[in-house]
C-alpha positions in Angstrom: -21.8 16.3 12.6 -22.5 12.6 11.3 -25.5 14.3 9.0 -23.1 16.5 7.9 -20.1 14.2 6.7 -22.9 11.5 5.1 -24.5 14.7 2.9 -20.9 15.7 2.1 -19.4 12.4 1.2 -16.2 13.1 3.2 -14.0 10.8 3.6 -10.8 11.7 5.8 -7.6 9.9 5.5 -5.3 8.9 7.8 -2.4 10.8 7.3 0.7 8.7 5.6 4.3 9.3 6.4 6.2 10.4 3.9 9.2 7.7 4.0 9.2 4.5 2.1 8.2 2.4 5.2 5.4 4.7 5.9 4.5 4.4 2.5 4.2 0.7 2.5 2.7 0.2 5.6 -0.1 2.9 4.6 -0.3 0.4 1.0 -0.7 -2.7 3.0 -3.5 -1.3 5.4 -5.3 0.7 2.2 -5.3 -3.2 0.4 -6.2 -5.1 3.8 -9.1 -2.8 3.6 -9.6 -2.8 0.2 -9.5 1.3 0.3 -8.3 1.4 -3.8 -8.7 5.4 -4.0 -5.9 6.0 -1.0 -3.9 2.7 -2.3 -3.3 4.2 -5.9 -2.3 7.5 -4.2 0.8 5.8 -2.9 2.1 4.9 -6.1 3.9 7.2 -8.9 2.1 7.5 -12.6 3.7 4.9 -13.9 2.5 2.1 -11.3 -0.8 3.5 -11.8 -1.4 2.9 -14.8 -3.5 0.0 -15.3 -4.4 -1.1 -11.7 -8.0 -1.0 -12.0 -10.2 -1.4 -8.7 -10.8 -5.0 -10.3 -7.0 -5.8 -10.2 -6.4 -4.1 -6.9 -9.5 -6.8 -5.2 -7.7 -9.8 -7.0 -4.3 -8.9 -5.3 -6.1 -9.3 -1.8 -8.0 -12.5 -2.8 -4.8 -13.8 -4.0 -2.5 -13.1 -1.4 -5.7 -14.9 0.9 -5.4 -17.4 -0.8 -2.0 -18.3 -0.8 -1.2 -17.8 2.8 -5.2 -18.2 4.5 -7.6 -15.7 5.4 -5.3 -14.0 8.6 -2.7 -13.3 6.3 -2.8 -9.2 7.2 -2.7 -10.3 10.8 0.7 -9.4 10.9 2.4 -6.6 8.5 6.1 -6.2 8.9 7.9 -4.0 6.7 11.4 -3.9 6.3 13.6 -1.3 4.1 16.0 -3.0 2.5 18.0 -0.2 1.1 17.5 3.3 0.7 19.1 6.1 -1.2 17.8 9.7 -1.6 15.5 9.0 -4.6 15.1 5.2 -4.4 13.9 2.4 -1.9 13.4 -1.2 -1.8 11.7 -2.2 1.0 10.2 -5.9 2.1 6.8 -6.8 3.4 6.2 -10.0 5.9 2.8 -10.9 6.3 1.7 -13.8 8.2 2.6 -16.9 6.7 4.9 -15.9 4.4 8.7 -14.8 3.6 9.7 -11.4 3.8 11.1 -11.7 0.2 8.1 -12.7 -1.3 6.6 -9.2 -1.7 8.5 -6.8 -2.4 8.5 -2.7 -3.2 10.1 -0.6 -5.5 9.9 3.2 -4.3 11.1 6.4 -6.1 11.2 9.9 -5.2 8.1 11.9 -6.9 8.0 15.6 -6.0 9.7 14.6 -3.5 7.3 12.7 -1.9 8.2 8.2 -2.0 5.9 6.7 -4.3 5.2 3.1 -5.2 7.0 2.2 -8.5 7.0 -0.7 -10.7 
């Protein structure tokens, strides 16, 4: 079985709730493990656009560096408000405010997506 998903190149994802705290929670593993491909999946074309790989590394390394290496030690998310096509919702990682990063989300095919 192992021979069989290194010659295929699988890779199976975890599979992501489709409400906007799911949807953060799943963006905050996918950047504590620096997984970019399921990351930009979570957010809608717009947000997309322009996140390169590069970009997506230098968010981790930032937020490391502002709040010290175990800042994903703890990942509390908190939805602020919610209708039925938008969604704030507030991330508290260790070290740091809840308000200090915070998520836009929008209904896309009706699935939430990560906006701008």
């Amino acid at each position: 079985m192992a021979i069989l998903f290194l010659a295929t190149g699988c890779i199976f994802e975890k599979p992501v709730s489709n409400n906007p705290k799911g949807i953060v929670e799943a963006y905050m593993q996918d950047l504590k493990d620096g997984n970019y491909k399921a990351a930009v999946k979570l957010l809608n074309a717009e947000a997309s656009q322009g996140i390169s790989q590069a970009t997506f590394a230098k968010s981790k390394e930032k937020l490391i560096s502002l709040y010290g290496s175990n800042v994903f030690s703890q990942i509390i998310v908190i939805v602020a408000s919610q209708s039925d096509k938008t969604a704030k919702v507030s991330v508290k990682l260790n070290g740091m405010k809840a308000e200090d990063l915070t998520f836009n989300l929008v209904k896309e095919n009706n699935s939430w997506k990560i906006g701008k």
